[in-house]
N, C-alpha and C positions, 0 to 999 in steps of 0.2 A: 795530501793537502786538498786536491780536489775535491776527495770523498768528503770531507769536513764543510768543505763550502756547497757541495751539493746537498747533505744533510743540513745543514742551515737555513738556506733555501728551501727545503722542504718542509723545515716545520713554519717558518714566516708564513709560506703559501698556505698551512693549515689553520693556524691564524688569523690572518686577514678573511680566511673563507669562512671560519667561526665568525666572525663580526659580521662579515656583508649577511649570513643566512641571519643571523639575531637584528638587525635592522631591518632584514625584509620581515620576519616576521612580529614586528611591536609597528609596522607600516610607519620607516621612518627613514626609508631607505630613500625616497624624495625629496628629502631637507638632508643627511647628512650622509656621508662615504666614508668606508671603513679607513681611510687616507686620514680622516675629520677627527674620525676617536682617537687613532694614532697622534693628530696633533695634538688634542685637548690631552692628553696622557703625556705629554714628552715634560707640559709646565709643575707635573705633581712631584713635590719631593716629599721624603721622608728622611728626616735630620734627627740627631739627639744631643738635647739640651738637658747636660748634667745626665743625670739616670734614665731619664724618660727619652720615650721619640715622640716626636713630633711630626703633623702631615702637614706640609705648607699651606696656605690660602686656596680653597679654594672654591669659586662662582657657584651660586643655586644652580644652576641652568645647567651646571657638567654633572654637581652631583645626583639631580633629578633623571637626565640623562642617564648616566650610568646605573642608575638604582633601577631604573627601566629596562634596560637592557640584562642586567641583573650581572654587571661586572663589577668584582668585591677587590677593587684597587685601593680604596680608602677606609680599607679595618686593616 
């Protein structure tokens, strides 16, 4: 069980250090913290109504954001 939560732990920490280097380098690492992407990410769902899916609501300002940072959570 350890091994498990130490492999888990290792790929989070891979992760979050993928985000902080992609903020430092779009120089936005001054306005948001890999902490910031994580929360705007926790509000996105992806539902299916009848056949299709659906990606909930979601603000200019995250999608601009992540399209910059060039994270493809909303295809």
């Amino acid at each position: 069980m350890l091994e498990g939560w130490l492999m888990a732990n290792f790929i989070a920490l891979i992760a979050y250090y993928r985000l902080f280097i992609a903020l430092k380098e779009n120089e936005l690492i001054c306005k948001y913290s890999p902490a910031d992407i994580v929360e705007m990410s926790t509000n996105i769902y992806k539902f299916k109504i009848g056949e299709t899916w659906t990606l909930s609501e979601t603000n200019k300002k995250t999608i601009q954001l992540f399209n910059k940072l060039k994270i493809d959570y909303l295809n």
